[in-house]
C-alpha positions in Angstrom: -35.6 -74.5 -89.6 -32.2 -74.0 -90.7 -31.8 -70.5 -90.6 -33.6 -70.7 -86.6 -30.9 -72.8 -85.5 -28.5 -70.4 -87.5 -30.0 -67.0 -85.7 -29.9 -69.9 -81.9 -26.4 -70.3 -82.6 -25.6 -66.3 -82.8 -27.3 -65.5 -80.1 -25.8 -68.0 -77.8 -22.4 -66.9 -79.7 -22.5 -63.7 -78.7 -23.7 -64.6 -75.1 -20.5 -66.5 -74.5 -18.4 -63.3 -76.3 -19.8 -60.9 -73.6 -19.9 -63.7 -70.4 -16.0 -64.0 -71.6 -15.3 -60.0 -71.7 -17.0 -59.0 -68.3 -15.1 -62.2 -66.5 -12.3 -60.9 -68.3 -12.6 -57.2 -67.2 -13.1 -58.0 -63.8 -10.0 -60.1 -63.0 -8.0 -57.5 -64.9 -8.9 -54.5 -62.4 -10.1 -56.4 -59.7 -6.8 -55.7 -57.2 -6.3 -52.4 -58.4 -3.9 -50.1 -55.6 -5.5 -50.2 -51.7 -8.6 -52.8 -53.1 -9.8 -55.8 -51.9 -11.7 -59.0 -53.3 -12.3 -61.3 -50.9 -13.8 -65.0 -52.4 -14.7 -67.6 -49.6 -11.7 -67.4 -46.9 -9.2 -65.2 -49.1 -9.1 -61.8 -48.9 -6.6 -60.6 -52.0 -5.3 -57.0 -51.9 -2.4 -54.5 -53.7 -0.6 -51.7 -52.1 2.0 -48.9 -53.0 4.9 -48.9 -50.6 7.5 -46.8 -49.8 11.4 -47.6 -51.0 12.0 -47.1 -46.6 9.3 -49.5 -46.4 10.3 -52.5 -48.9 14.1 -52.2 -47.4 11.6 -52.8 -44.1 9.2 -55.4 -45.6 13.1 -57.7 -47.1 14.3 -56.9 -43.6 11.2 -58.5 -42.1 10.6 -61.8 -44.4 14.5 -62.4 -45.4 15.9 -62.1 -41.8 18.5 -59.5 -43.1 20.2 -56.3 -42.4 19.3 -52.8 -43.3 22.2 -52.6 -46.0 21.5 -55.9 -47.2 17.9 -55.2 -48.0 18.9 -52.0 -49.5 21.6 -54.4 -51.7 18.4 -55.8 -53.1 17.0 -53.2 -53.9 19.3 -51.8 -55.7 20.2 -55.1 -57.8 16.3 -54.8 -58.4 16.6 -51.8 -59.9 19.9 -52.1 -61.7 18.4 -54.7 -63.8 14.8 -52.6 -64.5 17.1 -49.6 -65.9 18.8 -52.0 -67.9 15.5 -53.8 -69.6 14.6 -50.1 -69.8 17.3 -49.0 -72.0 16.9 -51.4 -74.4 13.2 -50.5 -74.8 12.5 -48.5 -77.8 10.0 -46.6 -75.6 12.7 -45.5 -73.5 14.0 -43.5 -76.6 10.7 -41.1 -76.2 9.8 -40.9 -72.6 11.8 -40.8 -69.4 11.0 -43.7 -66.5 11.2 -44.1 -62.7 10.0 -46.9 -60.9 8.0 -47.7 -57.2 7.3 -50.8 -55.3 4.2 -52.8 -54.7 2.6 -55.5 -52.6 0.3 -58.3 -53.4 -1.0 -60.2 -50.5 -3.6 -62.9 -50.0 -5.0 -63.5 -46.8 -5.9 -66.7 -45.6 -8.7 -67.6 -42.7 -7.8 -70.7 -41.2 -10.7 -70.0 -38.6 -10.8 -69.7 -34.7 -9.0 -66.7 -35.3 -5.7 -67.5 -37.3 -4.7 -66.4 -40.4 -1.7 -66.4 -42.8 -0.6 -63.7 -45.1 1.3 -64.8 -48.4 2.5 -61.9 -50.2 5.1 -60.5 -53.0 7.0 -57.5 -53.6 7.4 -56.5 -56.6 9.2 -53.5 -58.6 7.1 -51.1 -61.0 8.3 -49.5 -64.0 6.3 -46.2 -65.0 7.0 -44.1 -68.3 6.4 -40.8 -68.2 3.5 -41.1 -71.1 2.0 -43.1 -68.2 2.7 -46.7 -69.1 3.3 -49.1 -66.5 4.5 -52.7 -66.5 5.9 -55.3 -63.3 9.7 -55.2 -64.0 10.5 -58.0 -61.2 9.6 -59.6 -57.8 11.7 -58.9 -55.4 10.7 -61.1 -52.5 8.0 -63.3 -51.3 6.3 -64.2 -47.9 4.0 -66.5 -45.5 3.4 -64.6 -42.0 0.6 -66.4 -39.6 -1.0 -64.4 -37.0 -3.4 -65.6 -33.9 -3.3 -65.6 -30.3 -2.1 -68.5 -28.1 0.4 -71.2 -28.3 0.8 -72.0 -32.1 3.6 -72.7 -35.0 3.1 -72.1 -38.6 5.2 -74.5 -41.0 5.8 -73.2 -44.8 5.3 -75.8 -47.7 6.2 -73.5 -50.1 5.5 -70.1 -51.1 5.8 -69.3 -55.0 5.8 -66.4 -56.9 6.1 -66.5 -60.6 5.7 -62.9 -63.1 3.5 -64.0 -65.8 4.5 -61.4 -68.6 4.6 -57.8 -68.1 1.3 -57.4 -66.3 0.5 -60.0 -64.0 1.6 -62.1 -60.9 0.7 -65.6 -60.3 0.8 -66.0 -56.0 0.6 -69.3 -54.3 1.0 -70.7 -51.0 0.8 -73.8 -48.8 1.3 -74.4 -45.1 0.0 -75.6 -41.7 -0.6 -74.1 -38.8 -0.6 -76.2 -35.4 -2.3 -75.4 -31.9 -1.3 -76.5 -28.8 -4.5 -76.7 -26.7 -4.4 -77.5 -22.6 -7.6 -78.3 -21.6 -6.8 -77.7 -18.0 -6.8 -74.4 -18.3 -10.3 -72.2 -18.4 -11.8 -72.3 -22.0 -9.2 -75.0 -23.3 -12.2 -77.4 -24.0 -14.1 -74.9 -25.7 -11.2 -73.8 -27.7 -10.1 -76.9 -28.9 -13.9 -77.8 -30.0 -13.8 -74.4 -31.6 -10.4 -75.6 -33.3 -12.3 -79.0 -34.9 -15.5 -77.2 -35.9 -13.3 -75.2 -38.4 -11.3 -78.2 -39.6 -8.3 -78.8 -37.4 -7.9 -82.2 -36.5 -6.4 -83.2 -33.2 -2.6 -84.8 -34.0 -2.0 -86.1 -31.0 -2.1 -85.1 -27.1 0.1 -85.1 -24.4 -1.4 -85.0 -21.2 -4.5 -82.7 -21.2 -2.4 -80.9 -24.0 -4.0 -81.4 -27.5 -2.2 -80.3 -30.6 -4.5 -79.4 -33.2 -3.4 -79.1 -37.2 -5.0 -77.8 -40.3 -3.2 -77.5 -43.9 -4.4 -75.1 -46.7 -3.4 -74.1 -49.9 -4.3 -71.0 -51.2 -3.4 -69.0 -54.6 -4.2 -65.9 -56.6 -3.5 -63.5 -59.9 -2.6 -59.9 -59.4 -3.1 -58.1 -62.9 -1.5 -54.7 -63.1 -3.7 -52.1 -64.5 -2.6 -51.5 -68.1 -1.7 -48.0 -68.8 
């Protein structure tokens, strides 16, 4: 009897080992470059970009100038070559770095969504290895059609290590409905049957709000 529960244990042992390394492997590569995982109303994705278009991405999210994003950039990349030289593995292979997006998409439904995303700065070696040397910026953009605001909570972006990126955001979004108008009934129904709750009306103008929270891990490949 003792030695069945012995060979039960092991078995169920190792079932747990290899449950733990597939959900491990697939979080690891599961937002490799231009991929996409989408789980319930996220869709989570990572892209290479262009130095032209991170100066255009700072530009865009920080309300700056041209030579100001370019500023950042640079201060970005003053401090990678600095970790770098102080890296032993500097001492046997040359480096250059890129940038890279991580975005999460949220579906807020009836047609709106919010982006939150971070840039961040890569570090590659040329015997291949590759680790995050910084986030340079982060970001909520809405998009939908119609009368609408989006208010930020907070958008945080936190390097966890070398190799991974822990993205959150919060926010609502708020609709401004008139009911006069053709379709405004049916919109704003529309609007509540995906979770926005009327806030209060003015005239036959409703104002309809939903809040979300949303967050995600981006886990550079390891080279």
């Amino acid at each position: 009897m003792r030695k069945t529960k012995n060979l039960l244990r092991g078995i169920v042992g190792l079932i747990l080992c290899f449950s733990m390394i597939a959900s491990f492997s697939v979080n690891v590569f599961a937002f490799e470059n231009n991929t996409k995982e989408t789980s319930g109303k996220t869709t989570s994705y990572s892209r290479v970009v262009t130095k032209q278009q991170a100066v255009e991405r700072i530009m865009k999210v920080s309300n700056v100038s041209s030579s100001k994003a370019e500023t950042i950039l640079a201060e970005a990349e003053a401090i990678a070559e600095s970790v770098k030289d102080g890296d032993r593995m500097s001492l046997m292979a040359s480096a250059s770095t890129y940038y890279k997006e991580f975005i999460i998409e949220n579906d807020y439904g009836a047609g709106f969504t919010v982006e939150a995303g971070c840039l961040l700065l890569i570090t590659r070696y040329s015997s291949g290895h590759e680790y995050i040397s910084s986030i340079i910026d982060d970001w909520t953009i809405p998009s939908g059609s119609g009368t609408y605001t989006w208010e930020e909570a907070y958008c945080i972006s936190e390097l966890q290590g070398s190799s991974k990126v822990y993205l959150g955001a919060r926010g609502v979004i708020e609709v401004a409905v008139n009911t006069s108008t053709s379709g405004g009934i049916q919109f704003k129904n529309e609007l509540v049957s995906v979770g926005f709750t009327v806030s209060t009306s003015i005239g036959s103008t409703y104002y309809c709000r939903k809040v979300k929270s949303w967050d995600g891990t981006y886990y550079h490949p390891f080279i």
